[in-house]
N, C-alpha and C positions, 0 to 999 in steps of 0.2 A: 164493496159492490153495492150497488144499488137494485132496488125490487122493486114491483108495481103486484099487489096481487087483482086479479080480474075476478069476476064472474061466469063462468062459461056459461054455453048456451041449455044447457041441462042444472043450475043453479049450484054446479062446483068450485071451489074457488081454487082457481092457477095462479102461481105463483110464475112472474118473467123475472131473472136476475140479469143482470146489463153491467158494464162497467161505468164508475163514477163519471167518467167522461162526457156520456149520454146524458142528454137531459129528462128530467120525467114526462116534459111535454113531447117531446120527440119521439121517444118510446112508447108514450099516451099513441099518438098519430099512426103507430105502425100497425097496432090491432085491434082486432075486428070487434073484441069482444066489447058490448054497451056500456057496462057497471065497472067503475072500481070501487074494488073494498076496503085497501090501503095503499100505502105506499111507505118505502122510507130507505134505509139503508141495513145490510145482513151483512155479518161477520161470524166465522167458523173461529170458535176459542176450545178448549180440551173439557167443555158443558157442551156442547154441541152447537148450534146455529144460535144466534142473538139478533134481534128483531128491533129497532130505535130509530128515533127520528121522526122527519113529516119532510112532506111534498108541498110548499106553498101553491104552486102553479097547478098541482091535482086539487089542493085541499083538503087533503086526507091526510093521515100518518099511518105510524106502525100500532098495530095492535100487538095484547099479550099472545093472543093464539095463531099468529103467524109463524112462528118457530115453530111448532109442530108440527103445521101444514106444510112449511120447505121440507122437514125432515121426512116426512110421508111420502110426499112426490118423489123425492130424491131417492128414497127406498125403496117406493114401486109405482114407478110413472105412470104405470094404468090404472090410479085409483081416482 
């Protein structure tokens, strides 16, 4: 799977995960939100969530602290 994380409008950062199919530009074009803060590709292994890669067409990649941040959302979407 592929991830774009954004900036929401209160300066939280969402994670969108997408199938590799989509392009990062494509999924870029569908929200609203202004900031990306990375992008790249996520894979669930028996450590939890794994965060790697880069976005040429974003220009961004994966950070270390995006793997906590999917795990968080994921455990409680209202944060």
């Amino acid at each position: 799977m592929k991830y774009i994380m954004f900036e929401d409008f209160s300066g939280a950062p969402v994670p969108i995960i997408f199938p590799k199919r989509i392009d990062f530009a494509e999924m870029r074009e569908q929200i609203p939100y202004t900031k990306v803060l990375s992008a790249g590709y996520v894979q669930l292994s028996g450590a939890g969530f794994a965060c790697h890669g880069e976005s040429k067409s974003l220009a961004t990649a994966a950070r270390p602290e995006d793997s906590a941040i999917i795990t968080a959302k994921l455990a409680n979407p209202d944060l």
